[in-house]
C-alpha positions as CSV (number, residue, x, y, z in Angstrom):
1,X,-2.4,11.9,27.1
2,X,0.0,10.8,24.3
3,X,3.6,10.4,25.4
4,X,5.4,10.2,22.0
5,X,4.6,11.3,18.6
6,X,3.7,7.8,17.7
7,X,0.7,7.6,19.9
8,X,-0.1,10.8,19.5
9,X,-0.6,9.6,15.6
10,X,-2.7,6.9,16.9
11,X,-4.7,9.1,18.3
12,X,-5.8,10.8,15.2
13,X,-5.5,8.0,12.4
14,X,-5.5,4.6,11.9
15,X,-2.0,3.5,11.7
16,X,-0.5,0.1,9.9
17,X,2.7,-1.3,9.7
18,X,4.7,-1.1,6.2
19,X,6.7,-3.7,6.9
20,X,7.3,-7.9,7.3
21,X,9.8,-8.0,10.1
22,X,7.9,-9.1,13.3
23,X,10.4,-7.3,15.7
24,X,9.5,-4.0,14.7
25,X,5.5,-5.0,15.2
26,X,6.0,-6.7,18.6
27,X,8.0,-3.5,19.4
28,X,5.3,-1.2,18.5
29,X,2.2,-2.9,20.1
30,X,2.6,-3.3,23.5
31,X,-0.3,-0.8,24.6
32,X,-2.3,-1.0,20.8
33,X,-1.9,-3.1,18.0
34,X,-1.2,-1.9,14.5
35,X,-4.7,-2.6,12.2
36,X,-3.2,-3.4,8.4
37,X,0.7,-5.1,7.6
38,X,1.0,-3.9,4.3
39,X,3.8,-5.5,2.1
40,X,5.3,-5.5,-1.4
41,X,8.1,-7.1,-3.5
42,X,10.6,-5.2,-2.4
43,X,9.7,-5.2,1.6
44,X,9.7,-9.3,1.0
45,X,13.1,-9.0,-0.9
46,X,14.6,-7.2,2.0
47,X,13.5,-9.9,4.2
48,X,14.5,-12.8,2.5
49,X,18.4,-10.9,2.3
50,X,18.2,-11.2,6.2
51,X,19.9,-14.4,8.1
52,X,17.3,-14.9,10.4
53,X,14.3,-15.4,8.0
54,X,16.7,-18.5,6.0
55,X,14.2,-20.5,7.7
56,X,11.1,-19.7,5.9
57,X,12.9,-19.3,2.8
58,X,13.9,-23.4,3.3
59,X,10.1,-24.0,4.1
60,X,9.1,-22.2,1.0
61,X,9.9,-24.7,-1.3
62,X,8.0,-25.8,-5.0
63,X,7.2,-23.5,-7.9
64,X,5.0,-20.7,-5.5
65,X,8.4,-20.3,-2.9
66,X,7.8,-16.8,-3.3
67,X,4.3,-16.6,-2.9
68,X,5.0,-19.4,0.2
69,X,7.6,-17.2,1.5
70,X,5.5,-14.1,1.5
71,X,2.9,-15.4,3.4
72,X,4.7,-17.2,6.0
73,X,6.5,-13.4,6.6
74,X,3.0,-12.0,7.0
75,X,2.0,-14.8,9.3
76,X,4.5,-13.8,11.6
77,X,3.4,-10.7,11.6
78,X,-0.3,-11.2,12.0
79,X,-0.5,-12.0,15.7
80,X,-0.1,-8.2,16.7
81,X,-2.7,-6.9,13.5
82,X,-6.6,-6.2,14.4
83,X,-6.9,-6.1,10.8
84,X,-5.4,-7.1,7.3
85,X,-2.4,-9.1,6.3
86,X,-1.6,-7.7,3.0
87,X,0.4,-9.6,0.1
88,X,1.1,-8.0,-3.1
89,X,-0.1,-9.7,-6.6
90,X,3.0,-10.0,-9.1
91,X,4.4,-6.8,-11.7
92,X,4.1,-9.5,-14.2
93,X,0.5,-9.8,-13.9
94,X,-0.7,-5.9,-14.0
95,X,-1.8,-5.7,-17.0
96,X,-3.5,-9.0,-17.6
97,X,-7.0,-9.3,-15.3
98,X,-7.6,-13.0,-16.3
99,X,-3.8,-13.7,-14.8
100,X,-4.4,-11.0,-12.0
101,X,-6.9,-12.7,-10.6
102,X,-5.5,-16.1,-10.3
103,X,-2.6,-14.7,-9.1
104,X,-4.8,-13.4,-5.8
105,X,-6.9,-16.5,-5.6
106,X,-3.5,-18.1,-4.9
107,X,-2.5,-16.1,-2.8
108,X,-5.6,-16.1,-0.4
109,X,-5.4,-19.7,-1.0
110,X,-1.9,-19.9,0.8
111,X,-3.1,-17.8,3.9
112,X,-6.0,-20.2,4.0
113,X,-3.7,-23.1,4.5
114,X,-1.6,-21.6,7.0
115,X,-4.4,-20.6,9.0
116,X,-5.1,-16.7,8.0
117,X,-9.2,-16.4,6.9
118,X,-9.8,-14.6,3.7
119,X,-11.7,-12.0,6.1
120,X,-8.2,-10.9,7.6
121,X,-6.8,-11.2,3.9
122,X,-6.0,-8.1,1.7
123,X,-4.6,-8.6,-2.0
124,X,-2.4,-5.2,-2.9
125,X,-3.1,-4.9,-6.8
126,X,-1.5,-2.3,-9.0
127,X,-4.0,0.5,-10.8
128,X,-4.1,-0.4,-14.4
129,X,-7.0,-0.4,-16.2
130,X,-7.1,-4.5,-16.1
131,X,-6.1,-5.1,-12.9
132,X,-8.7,-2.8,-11.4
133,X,-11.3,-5.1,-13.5
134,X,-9.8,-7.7,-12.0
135,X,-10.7,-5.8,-8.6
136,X,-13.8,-5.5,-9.4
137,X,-14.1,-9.7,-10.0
138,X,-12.5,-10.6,-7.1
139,X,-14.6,-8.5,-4.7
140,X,-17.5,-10.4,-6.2
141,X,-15.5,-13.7,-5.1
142,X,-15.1,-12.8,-1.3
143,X,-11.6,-12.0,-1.9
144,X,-10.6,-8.1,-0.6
145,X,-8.4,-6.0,-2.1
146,X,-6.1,-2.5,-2.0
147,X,-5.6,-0.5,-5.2
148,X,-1.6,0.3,-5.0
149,X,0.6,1.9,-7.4
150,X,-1.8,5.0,-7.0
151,X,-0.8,8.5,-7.8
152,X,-4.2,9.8,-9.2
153,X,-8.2,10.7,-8.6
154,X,-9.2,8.5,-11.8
155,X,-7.3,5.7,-10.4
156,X,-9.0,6.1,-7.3
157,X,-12.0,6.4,-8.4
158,X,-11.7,3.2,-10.5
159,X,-10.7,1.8,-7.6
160,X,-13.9,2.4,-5.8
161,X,-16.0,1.2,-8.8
162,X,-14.2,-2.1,-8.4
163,X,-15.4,-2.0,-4.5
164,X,-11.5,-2.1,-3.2
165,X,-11.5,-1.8,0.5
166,X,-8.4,0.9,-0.2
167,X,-6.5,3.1,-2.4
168,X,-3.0,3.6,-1.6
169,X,-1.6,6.7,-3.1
170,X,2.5,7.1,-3.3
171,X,3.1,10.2,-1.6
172,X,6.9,9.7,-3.0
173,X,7.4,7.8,-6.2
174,X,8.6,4.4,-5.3
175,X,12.3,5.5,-7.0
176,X,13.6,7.4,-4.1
177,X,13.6,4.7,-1.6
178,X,16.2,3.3,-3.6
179,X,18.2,6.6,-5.0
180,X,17.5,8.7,-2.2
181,X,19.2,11.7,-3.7
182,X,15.6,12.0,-5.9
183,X,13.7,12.6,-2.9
184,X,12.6,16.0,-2.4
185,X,12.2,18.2,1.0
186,X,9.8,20.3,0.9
187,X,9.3,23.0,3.9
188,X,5.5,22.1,4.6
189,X,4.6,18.9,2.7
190,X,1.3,19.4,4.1
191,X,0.7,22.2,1.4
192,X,3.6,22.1,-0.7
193,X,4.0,18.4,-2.0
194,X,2.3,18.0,-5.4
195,X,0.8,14.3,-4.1
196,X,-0.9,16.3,-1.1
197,X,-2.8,17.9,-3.3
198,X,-3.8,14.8,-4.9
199,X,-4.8,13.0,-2.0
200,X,-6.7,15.7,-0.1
201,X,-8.9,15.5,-3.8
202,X,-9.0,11.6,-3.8
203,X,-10.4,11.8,-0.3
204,X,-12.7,14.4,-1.7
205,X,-14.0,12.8,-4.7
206,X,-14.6,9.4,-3.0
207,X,-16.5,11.3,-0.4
208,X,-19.0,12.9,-3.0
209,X,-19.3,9.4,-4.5
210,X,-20.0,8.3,-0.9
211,X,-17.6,5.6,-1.7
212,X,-16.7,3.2,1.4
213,X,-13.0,2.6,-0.4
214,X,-10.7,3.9,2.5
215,X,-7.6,6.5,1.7
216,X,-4.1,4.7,3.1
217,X,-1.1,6.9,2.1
218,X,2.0,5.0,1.6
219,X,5.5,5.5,0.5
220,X,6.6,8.0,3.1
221,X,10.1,8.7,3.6
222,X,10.2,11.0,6.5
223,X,8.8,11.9,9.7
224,X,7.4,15.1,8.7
225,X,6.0,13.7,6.0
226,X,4.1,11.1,8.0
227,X,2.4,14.4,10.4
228,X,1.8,16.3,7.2
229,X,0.0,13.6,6.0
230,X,-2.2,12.7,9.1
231,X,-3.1,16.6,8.7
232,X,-4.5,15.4,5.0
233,X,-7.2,13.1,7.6
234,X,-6.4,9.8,5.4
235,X,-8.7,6.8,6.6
236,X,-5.3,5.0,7.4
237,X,-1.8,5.5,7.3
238,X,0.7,3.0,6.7
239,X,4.3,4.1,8.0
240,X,7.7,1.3,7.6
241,X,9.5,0.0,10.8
242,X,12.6,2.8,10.7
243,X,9.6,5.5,10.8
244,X,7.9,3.9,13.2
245,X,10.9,3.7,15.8
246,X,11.6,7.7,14.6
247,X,8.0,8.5,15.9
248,X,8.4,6.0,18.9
249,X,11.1,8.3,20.4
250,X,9.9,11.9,19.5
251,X,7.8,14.1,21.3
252,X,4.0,15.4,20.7
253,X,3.7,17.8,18.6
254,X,1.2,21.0,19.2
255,X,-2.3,20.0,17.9
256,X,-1.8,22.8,14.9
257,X,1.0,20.7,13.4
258,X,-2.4,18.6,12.4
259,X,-3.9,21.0,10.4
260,X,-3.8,22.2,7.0
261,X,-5.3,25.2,4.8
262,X,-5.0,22.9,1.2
263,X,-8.5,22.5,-0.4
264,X,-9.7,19.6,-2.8
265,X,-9.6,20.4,-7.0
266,X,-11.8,17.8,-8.5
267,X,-12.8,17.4,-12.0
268,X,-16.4,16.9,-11.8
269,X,-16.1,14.8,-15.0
270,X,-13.1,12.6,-13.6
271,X,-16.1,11.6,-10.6
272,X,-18.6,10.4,-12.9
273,X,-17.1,8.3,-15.4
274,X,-17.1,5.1,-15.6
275,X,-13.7,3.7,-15.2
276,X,-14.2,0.0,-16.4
277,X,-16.6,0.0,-18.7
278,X,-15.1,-2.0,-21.6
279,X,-12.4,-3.9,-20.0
280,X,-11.4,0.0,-18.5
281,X,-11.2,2.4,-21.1
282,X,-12.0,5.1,-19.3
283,X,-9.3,4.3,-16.8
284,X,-6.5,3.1,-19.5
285,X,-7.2,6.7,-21.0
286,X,-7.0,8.2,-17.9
287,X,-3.5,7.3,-17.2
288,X,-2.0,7.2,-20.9
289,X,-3.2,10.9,-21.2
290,X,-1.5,11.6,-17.9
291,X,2.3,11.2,-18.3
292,X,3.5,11.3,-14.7
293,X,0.8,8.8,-13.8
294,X,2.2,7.1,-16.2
295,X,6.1,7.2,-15.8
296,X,5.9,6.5,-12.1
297,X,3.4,3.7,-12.2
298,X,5.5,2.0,-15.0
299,X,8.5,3.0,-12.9
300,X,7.4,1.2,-10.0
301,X,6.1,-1.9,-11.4
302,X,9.6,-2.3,-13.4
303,X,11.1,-1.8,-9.7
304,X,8.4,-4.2,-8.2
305,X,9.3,-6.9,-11.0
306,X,13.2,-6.1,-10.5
307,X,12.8,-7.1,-6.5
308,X,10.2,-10.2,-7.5
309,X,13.4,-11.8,-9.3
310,X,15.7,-11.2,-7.2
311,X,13.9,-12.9,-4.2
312,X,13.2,-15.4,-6.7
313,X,17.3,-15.7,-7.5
314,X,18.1,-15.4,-3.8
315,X,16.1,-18.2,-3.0
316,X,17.4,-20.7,-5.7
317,X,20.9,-20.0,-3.5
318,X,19.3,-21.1,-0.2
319,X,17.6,-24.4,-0.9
């Protein structure tokens, strides 16, 4: 029987760590191991800011010390995964497939050399049109990859076409980790949260595709977010260190706090096009015709890109 909410979670998802700080994992898998370590720009940005990591950011030397730097977080983070270590390709890159690609070949290339196999390597690429091509290329390399920066079924769906092992929809916009005062509450995310809706039909639509492309939520901000969402049945959920010591020290919750009423709303249409056909069309329509998609995925890459130079900056003042 579960003793804490936390492994009562466990119980009913797979759960992986958002975050690069090896504490909060060691912390956390004493009886079970997280599966994924997901990352991004500005989780390796908060890292380099800490003291303790000054180490790695003097190891990380030469014209890829951020790339370097990212991997040698995620290395210390690996020895308490089952599955993934994630790394993030660069904002700069998004919309460029040739440039996308090479950017994850390096990448996998650096976890290679510091003794991580491809097989437990997962590139985090942003859903644009291109880099969803590039996807596509890179799953025909060996190389594995997450479709992030998600906040719709077309993007998800492209993201299957391009044989990504997952989608990660936002459930918040990646804005109010960093102005918390445009975060919303909502009384029962579960039904009430426009992105529920969105990923109980991306679950949907890549069932009727019978798509193996797992569903990860990410960008939660509270802990009633995180049980709304496990009631949503995601293939995965990826929670951040101060979440996962909120859920370490709460109680179970009754097994109807698990469930939810909400029903999928897919555009049969949206299912059976073909995304990326011609470079990806379909897909680069898809999101210029939708202008939230739109705003927060350009939102968040400007953020991402924001964070990418300022660990860049920080580490000029180290070495």
């Amino acid at each position: 029987m579960s003793d804490t909410l936390l492994s009562q979670i466990r119980s009913l998802v797979t759960v992986d760590i958002d975050s690069m700080d090896p504490e909060i994992a060691a912390r956390h898998t004493k009886d079970i191991k997280f599966c994924d370590m997901t990352s991004n720009q500005a989780i390796v940005y908060s890292e380099a800011l800490r003291p303790e990591r000054r180490r790695s950011v003097q190891v990380s030397r030469g014209r890829n010390v951020v790339d370097l730097f990212t991997v040698l977080l995620g290395k210390k983070v690996y020895p308490h995964l089952t599955g993934n270590v994630h790394a993030q390709t660069s904002p700069s890159t998004a919309y460029d497939t040739e440039k996308t690609v090479e950017h994850a070949r390096k990448l996998v290339s650096i976890f290679e050399a510091n003794k991580i196999p491809r097989e437990r390597v997962c590139i985090k690429i942003p859903a644009t049109a291109e880099s969803m091509v590039a996807c596509k290329l890179l799953a025909e390399m060996g190389i594995k990859t997450l479709a992030t920066c998600l906040f719709s079924v077309p993007q998800a769906v492209a993201a299957s076409q391009a044989n990504c092992i997952y989608v990660a929809p936002y459930f918040n916009e990646l804005r109010v980790h960093f102005e918390p005062s445009l975060w919303r509450e909502y009384t029962n995310p579960a039904e009430d949260h426009p992105m529920s809706q969105t990923i109980v039909s991306i679950k949907h639509a890549l069932q009727s595709i019978n798509s193996k492309t797992q569903v990860m939520p990410a960008s939660i901000v509270t802990v009633k977010e995180v049980v709304s969402l496990v009631s949503l049945k995601p293939d995965h959920i990826t929670i951040s260190g101060g979440l996962l010591d909120k859920l370490s020290q709460e109680q179970p919750l009754p097994a109807d706090s698990f469930k939810t009423s909400l029903q999928p709303v897919v555009d049969e249409a949206q299912v059976s096009r073909d995304y990326l056909a011609q470079s990806g069309e379909e897909l680069r329509k898809a999101i210029q015709n939708d202008e939230e998609v739109t705003r927060k995925l350009k939102d968040a890459l400007s953020l991402f890109d924001d964070f990418e130079k300022k660990t860049r900056e920080l580490v000029k003042t180290v070495l």
